[in-house]
C-alpha atoms as one frame of an Amber mdcrd trajectory, in Angstrom:
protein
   9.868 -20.166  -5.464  12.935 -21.545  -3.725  14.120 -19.263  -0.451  16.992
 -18.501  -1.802  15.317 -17.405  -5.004  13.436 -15.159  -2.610  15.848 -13.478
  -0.593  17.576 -12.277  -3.551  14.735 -10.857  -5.148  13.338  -8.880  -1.965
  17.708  -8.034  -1.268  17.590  -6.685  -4.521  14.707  -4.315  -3.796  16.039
  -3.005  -0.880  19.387  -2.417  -2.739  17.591  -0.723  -5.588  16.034   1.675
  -3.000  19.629   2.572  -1.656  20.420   3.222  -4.956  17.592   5.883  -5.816
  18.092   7.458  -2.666  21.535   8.294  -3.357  20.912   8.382  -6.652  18.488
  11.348  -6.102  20.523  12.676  -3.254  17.881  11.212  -1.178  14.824  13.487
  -2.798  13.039   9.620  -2.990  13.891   8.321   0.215  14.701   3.917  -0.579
  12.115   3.598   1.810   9.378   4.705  -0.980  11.158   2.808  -3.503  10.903
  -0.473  -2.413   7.184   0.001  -1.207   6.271   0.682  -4.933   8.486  -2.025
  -6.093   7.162  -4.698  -3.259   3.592  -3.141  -4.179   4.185  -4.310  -8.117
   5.654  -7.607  -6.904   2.734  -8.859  -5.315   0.399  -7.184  -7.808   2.814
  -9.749 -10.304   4.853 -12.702  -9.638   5.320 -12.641  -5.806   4.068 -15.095
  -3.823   2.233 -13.571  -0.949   4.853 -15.531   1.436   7.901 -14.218  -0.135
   9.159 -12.603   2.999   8.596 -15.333   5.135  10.007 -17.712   2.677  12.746
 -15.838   2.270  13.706 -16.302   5.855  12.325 -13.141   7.776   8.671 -14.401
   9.218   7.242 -12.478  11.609   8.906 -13.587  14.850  11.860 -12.771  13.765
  11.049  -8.939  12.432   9.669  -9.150  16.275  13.034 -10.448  17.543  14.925
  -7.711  15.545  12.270  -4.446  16.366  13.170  -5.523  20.361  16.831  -5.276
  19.220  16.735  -2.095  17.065  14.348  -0.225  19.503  16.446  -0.855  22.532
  19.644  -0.035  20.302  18.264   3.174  19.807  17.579   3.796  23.198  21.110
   4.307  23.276  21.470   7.104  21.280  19.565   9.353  23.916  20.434   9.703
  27.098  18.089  10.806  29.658  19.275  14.480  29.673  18.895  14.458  25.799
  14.902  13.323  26.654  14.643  15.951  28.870  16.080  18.429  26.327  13.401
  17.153  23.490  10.054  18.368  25.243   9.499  20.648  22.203   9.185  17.740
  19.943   6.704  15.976  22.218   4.468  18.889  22.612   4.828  19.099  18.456
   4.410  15.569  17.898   1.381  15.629  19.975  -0.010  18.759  18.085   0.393
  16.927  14.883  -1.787  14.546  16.102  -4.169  17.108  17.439  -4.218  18.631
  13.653  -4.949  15.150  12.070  -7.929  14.848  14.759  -9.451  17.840  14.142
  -9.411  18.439  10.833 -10.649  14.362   9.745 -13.323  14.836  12.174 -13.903
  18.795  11.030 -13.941  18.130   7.474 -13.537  14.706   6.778 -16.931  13.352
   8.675 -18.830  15.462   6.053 -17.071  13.727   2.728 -16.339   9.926   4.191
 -18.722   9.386   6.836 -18.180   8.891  10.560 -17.265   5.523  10.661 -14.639
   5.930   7.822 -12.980   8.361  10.303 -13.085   6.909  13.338 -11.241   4.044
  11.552  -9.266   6.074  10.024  -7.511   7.993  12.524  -5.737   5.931  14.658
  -3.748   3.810  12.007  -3.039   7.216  10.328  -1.141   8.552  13.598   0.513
   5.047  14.520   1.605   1.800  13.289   0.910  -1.916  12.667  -0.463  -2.134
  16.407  -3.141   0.539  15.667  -4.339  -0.590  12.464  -5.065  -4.050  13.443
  -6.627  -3.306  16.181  -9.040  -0.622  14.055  -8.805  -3.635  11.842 -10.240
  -6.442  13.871 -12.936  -4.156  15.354 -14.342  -3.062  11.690 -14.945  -6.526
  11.426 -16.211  -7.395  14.601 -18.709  -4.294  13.454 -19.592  -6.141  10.115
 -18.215  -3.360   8.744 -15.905  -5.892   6.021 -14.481  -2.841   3.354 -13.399
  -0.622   6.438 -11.704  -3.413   8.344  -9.535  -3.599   4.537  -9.631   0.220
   4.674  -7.577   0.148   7.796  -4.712  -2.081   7.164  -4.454  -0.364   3.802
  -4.202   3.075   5.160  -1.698   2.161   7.124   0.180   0.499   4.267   0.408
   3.437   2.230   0.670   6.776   4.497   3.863   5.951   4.013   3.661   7.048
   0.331   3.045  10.858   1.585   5.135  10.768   4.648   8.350   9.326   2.862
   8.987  12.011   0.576   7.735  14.833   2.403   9.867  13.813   5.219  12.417
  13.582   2.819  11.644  17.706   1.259  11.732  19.139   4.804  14.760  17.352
   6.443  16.607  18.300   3.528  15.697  22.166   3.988  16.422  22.312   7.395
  20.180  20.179   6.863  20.335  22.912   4.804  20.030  25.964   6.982  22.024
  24.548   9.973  25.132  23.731   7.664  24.595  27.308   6.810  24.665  28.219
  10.152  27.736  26.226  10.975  29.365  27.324   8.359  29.035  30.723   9.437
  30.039  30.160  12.682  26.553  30.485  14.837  26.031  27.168  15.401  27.838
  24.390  17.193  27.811  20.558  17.774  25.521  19.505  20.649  28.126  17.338
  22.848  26.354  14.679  24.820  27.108  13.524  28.136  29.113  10.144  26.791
  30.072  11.866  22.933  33.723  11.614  24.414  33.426   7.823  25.229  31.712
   7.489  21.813  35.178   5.581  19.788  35.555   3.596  23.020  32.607   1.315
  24.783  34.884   0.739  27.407  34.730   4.165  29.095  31.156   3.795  28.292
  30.490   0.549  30.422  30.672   1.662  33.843  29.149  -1.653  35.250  31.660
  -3.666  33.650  34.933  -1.542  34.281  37.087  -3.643  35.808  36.457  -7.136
  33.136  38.784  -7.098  30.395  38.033  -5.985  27.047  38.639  -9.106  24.830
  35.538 -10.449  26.939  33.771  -8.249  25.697  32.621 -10.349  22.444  29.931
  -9.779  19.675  27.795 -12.708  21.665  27.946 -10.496  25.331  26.798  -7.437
  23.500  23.873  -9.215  22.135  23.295 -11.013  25.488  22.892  -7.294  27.378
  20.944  -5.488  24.632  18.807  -9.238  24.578  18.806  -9.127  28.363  17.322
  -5.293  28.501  14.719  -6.219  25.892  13.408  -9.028  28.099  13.297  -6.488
  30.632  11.317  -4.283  28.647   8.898  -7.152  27.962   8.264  -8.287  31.389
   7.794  -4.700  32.665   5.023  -4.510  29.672   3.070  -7.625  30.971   3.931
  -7.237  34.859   2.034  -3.783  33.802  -0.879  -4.915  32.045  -3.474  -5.246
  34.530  -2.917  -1.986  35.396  -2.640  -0.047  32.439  -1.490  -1.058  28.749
   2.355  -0.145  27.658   3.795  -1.353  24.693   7.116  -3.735  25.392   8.411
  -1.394  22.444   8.552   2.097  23.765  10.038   0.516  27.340  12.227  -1.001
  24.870  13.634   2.404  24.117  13.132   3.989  27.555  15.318   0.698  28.542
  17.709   1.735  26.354  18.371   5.056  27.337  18.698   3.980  30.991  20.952
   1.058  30.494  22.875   2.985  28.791  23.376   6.150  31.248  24.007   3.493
  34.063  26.440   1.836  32.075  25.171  -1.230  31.205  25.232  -0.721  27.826
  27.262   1.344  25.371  26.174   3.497  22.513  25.246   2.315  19.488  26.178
  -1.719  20.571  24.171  -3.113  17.800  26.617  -1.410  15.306  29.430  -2.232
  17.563  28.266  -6.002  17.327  28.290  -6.012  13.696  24.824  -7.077  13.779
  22.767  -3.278  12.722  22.453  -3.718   8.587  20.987  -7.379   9.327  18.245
  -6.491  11.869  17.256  -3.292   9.846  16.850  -5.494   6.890  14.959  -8.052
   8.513  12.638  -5.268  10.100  12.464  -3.357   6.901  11.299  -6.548   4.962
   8.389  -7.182   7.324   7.212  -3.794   7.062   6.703  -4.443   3.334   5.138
  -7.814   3.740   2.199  -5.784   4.870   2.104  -4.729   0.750   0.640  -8.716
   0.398  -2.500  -7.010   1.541  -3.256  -4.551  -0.842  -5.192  -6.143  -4.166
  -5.560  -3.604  -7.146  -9.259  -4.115  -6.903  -9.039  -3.124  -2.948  -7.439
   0.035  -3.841  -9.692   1.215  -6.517 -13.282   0.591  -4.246 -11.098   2.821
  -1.122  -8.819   5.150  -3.085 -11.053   8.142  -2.935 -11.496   8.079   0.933
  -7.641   6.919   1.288  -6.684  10.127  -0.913  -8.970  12.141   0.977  -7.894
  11.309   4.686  -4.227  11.236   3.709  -4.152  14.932   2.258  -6.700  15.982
   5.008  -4.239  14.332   7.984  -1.236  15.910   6.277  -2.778  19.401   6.365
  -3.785  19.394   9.588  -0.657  18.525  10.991   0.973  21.142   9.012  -1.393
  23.622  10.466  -0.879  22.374  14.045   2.880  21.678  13.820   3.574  25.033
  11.677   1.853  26.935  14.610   3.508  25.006  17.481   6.498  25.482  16.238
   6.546  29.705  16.025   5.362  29.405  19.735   8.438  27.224  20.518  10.356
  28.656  18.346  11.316  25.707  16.244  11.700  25.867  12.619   8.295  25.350
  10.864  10.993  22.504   8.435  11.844  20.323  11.695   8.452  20.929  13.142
   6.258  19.643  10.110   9.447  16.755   9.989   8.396  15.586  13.662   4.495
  15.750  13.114   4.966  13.195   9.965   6.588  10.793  11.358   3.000   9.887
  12.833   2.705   8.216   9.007   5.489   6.023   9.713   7.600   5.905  12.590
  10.321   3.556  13.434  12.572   2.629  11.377  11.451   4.688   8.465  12.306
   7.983  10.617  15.570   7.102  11.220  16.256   5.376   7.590  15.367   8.770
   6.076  17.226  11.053   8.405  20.583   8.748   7.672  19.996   9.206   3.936
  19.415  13.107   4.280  22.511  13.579   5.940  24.860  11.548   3.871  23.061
  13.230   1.167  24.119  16.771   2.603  27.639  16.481   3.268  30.546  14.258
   2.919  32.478  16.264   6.335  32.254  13.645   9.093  31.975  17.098  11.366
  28.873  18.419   9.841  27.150  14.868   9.703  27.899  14.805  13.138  26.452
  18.101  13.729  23.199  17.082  11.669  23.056  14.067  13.070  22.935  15.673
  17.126  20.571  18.325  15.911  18.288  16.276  13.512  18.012  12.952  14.295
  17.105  12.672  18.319  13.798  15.063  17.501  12.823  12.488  14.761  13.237
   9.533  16.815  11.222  10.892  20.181   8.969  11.957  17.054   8.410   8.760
  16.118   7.777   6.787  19.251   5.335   9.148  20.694   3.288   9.122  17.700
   3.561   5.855  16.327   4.016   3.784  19.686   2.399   5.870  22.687  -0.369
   8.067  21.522  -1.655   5.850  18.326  -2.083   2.732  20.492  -4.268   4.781
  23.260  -6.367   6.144  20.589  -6.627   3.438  18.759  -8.036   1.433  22.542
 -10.523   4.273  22.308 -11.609   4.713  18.971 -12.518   1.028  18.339 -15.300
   1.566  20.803 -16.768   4.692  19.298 -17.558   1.745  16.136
């Protein structure tokens, strides 16, 4: 297959997924789409290389996630983290749920060692599963060291829609809200500076704006990924921090000094390319999933899915009435342990855009939706998964 042949084949997916989504009003998220469709691609015709023939191998999906991560960083500011310790403590519970209820229940119908490599690439990413992957094998345990990249492959498959279900209810209620007048639009501290990066680059205040070029953005949101990555090694004797979730601390501090303004990937015309080339690795992790592969693990895959999306409906559902956070956003936060970045944010664009054509009320679901789902994310997916998953392989 020539590359070109290639990238408009896996384009096309990724364009059919858009159009489902809106399609269905975004009741099938794209995201879910285009695993199923990459999923019967490789099962068919694909060569197992198409992404990386294409154009996209992995060091560049690396590239882009340093990009996107810190770019998100700059959606938050550090008052907004302060203001989301509710979704940490119900992130965390989630977690908790998925924990107890694999090792309550699901010990007794998979076996210990199908749960301990379970869990961690259930509550985290790519990181996580490899790591539950490579000690499997170092166990000469073969099937579960498949078992956990293949989990991780297809969470996704319960989260997506789900996701999807509960955002969609909880849009809902707060347009109702605003509607009615009880609710407003949560102004953050640089909203005001939003239209205009100027205002919003404190550090740079006095350099004229036409040097202020496509090619300088990228160089400072580069420049405070590098920084992000040599904190993470300058750190690991000590203690073990992925360059990813600095990546987004980064963010929201170059940002609030004024290093950086909101949203500068957009700004530098450069966001739809470096979600697609992240998206498109994300799926190249279908390749691994054979038909035969699925059949010999579905019934344990099944079975720890349901089980880890139970308990963290349990956990999050209770959390929630004690912080008084609707039991919608609360189960919302706890599953994007299944996926995490960029799927959370992917799906919580689509909802909105799905709910309302009013720039105001996409603006007010956007301050009150998509901030939880994003701390969400990285403290499942990048924090918590990655320590569990440095403890569980030892437990093999």
């Amino acid at each position: 297959m020539s590359q070109m042949l290639a990238l408009v084949i896996i384009i096309l997916i990724l364009f059919i997924g858009d159009l489902v989504a809106v399609r269905t009003k975004a009741w099938i998220p794209s995201i879910f789409v285009c695993a199923v469709l990459f999923l019967l691609g490789y099962w068919t015709f694909f060569p197992k290389d198409i992404v990386a023939l294409a154009g996209v191998p992995p060091v560049v999906a690396t590239m882009m996630m340093y990009l996107l991560i810190t770019n998100m960083g700059t959606l938050l500011s550090i008052q907004e983290l302060k203001n989301q310790w509710k979704t940490i403590v119900i992130a965390v519970s989630g977690i908790l749920g998925i924990i107890a209820i694999l090792f309550g229940i699901g010990t007794f119908l998979f076996g210990y060692e199908t749960i301990i490599v379970a869990i961690p690439p259930l509550v985290g990413g790519v990181v996580s599963a490899l790591i539950m992957s490579e000690g499997a094998k170092e166990a000469g345990l073969v099937s579960l060291s498949v078992f956990a990249i293949v989990i991780y492959v297809m969470q996704g498959f319960a989260g997506y829609p789900l996701t999807s279900i509960m955002l969609k209810k909880e849009g809902k209620r707060l347009l109702e809200q605003y509607r009615n007048g009880h609710l407003t639009i949560k102004k953050s501290e640089n909203t005001a500076s939003l239209e205009n990066g100027k205002t919003e680059l404190k550090l740079f205040k006095n350099m004229p704006e036409k040097y202020n070029t496509d090619f300088f953005k990228f160089f400072r949101l580069a420049f405070v990924g590098y920084l992000a990555y040599l904190v993470s090694t300058l750190l690991a004797p000590i203690v073990t921090v992925s360059p990813f979730v600095l990546c987004l601390l980064f963010g929201v501090i170059s940002t609030s000094i004024g290093f950086l303004e909101k949203q500068v990937l957009q700004k530098a015309n450069g966001f739809g390319f470096a979600l697609m080339a992240l998206m498109l690795f994300i799926f190249d992790g279908m390749k691994q999933a054979t038909p035969s592969m699925m059949l010999e693990i579905l019934y344990p895959l099944v079975g720890c899915i349901v089980l880890a999306v139970i308990g963290m409906y349990l956990f999050s559902f209770i959390v929630g009435k004690i912080l008084k956070v609707s039991k919608e956003m609360a189960f919302a936060v706890s599953l994007t342990a299944l996926y995490g970045f960029p799927a959370d944010y992917i799906i919580t664009a689509e909802v909105i855009k799905s709910l309302t054509d009013d720039e105001k009320e996409r603006e007010l679901l956007t301050s009150h939706m998509l901030p939880p789902m994003l701390v969400g994310g990285f403290i499942t997916v990048t924090i918590v998964s990655v320590i569990l998953a440095g403890f569980f392989v030892g437990l093999l």
